[in-house]
C-alpha positions, 0 to 999 in steps of 0.5 A: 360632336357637331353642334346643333342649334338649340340648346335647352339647359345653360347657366349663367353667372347668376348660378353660384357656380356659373361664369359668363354674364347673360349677356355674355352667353347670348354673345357666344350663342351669336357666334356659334349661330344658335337659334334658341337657348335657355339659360336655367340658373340654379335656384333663382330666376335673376336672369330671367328678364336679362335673357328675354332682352336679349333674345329680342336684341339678337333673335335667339329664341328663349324661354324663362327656366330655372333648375330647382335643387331637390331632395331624394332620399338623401340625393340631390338631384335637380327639377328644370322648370321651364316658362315659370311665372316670375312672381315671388308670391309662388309657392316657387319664389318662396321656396327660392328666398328659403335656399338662399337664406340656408346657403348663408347660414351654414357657410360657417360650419362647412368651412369647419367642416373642410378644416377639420380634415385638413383642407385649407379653405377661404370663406372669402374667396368662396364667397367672391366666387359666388358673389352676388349670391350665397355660395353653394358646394361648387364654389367650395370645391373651386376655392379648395381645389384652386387654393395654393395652399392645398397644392401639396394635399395627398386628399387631392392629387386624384383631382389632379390633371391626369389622374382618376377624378380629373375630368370632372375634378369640382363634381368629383370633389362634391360628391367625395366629401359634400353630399349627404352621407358625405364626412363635410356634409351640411344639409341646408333647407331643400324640398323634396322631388315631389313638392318641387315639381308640384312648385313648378307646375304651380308657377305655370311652368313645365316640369323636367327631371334633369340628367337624371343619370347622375341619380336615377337607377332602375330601382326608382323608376317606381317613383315616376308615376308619383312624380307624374301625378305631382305634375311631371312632364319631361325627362332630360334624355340627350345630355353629356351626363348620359352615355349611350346606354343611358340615353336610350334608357332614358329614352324608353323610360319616356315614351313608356310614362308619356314624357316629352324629351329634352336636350341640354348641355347644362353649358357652364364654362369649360374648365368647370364642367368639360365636355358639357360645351354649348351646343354639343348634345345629341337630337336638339333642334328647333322642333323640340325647341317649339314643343316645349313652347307648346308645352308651356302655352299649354300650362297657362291656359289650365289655369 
């Protein structure tokens, strides 16, 4: 696939499972000649104001993102929320403060959790992995999947190279034994989709469903005339999560409910997430790039 110059969905190491600093993202966003990135780190906006200094200093455009974790029937599933307000005051920031004190409180019964069917885990070393935030499943993933002493574990030879689960081996793993209905699974304090988009909306931001492909089927496309009302505005469409048949699913869906279209990689690193490389998602240019900013202006001048 051959790059293109916007890119609206890449996270940073201010992500419990990111890598590269903001500074190091807009290095390579310079060198592949991007024109514009956001960078939406999970659930905190740390690196928010590191983006727009950077953005001033190369000229790549950006605007403030975050990508809020949510609960739906039992799924996590995740809200971008582009041009949110910073102000910790938000009903937004306070939901923030919220999952970072509940990642801290249930490491302990995860580790035990993961132990008790037979995986060795070092709560240091997935705390390393974090740092400088609370460990979230990825990093639990990394440090069981990476740990030598799990190598010979028969529970992960399909995470192996080569073998069923290896493209995607961190997310494989999580959805296998970490998510809700899941034997390690620890549920930590998350909203639902509804408050989180009405969160969104409230802190001035636009509201989008991010690759909704990973949860969303056909039986819930009931629910987006709700999700709507509490303040949705877009659905990530072109994204390496989506085949084909799922981008024009995903496409059609939006034209029906009014929903503005949006492109991202959700770019990590390549060894953690393969085939999501910066750039490489279908339709991303400038002009959505500037309708978004639309979008956000827009918003600000409800209130």
């Amino acid at each position: 696939m051959l790059k293109n110059m916007v890119d609206l969905h890449m996270h940073s190491k201010y992500s419990s499972d990111g890598t590269f600093s903001v500074q190091e993202i807009f290095k390579q966003a310079n060198e592949n000649g991007m024109s514009a990135i956001v960078i939406a780190d999970h659930d905190t906006l740390e690196g928010v104001e590191e983006a727009i200094e950077e953005s001033l200093k190369t000229g790549i455009l950006t605007v403030p993102a975050i990508e809020l974790s949510c609960i739906d029937e039992n799924r996590m599933v995740h809200i971008l929320g582009y041009g949110v307000d910073l102000d910790e005051t938000t009903k937004l920031g306070e939901i923030i403060k919220k999952i970072q004190q509940s990642r801290i409180d249930i490491l302990p019964k995860i580790k035990e959790n993961l132990e008790n069917i037979g995986f060795f885990v070092d709560l240091d070393r997935v705390k390393k992995l974090a740092f400088p935030h609370p460990p979230v499943i990825t990093n639990f993933a990394n440090e069981i999947l990476t740990d030598p002493r799990n190598k010979n574990n028969d529970k992960l030879s399909d995470y192996r190279e080569g073998n069923s689960k290896s493209d995607n081996p961190y997310i494989q793993f999580i959805r296998d034994y970490l998510v809700a209905g899941k034997e390690c699974y620890v549920p930590e304090y998350i909203v639902d989709i509804y408050t989180g988009i009405q969160a969104i909306k409230e802190a001035n931001g636009v509201p989008v469903l991010a690759h909704p492909g990973e949860w969303f089927s056909v039986s819930d496309e009931w629910k987006l005339p709700k999700m709507k009302d509490a303040g949705l505005m877009g659905i990530e469409v072109f994204t390496p999560y989506h085949t084909t048949e799922k981008e024009l699913y995903f496409k059609q869906l939006a034209d029906k409910y009014k929903l503005f279209k949006t492109a991202g990689s959700d770019y990590h690193d390549i060894e953690k997430k393969p085939g999501h490389m910066m750039g490489e998602v279908n339709n991303a240019d400038m002009q959505m790039f500037f309708q978004l900013k639309q979008m956000i202006e827009d918003v600000k001048n409800e209130v």
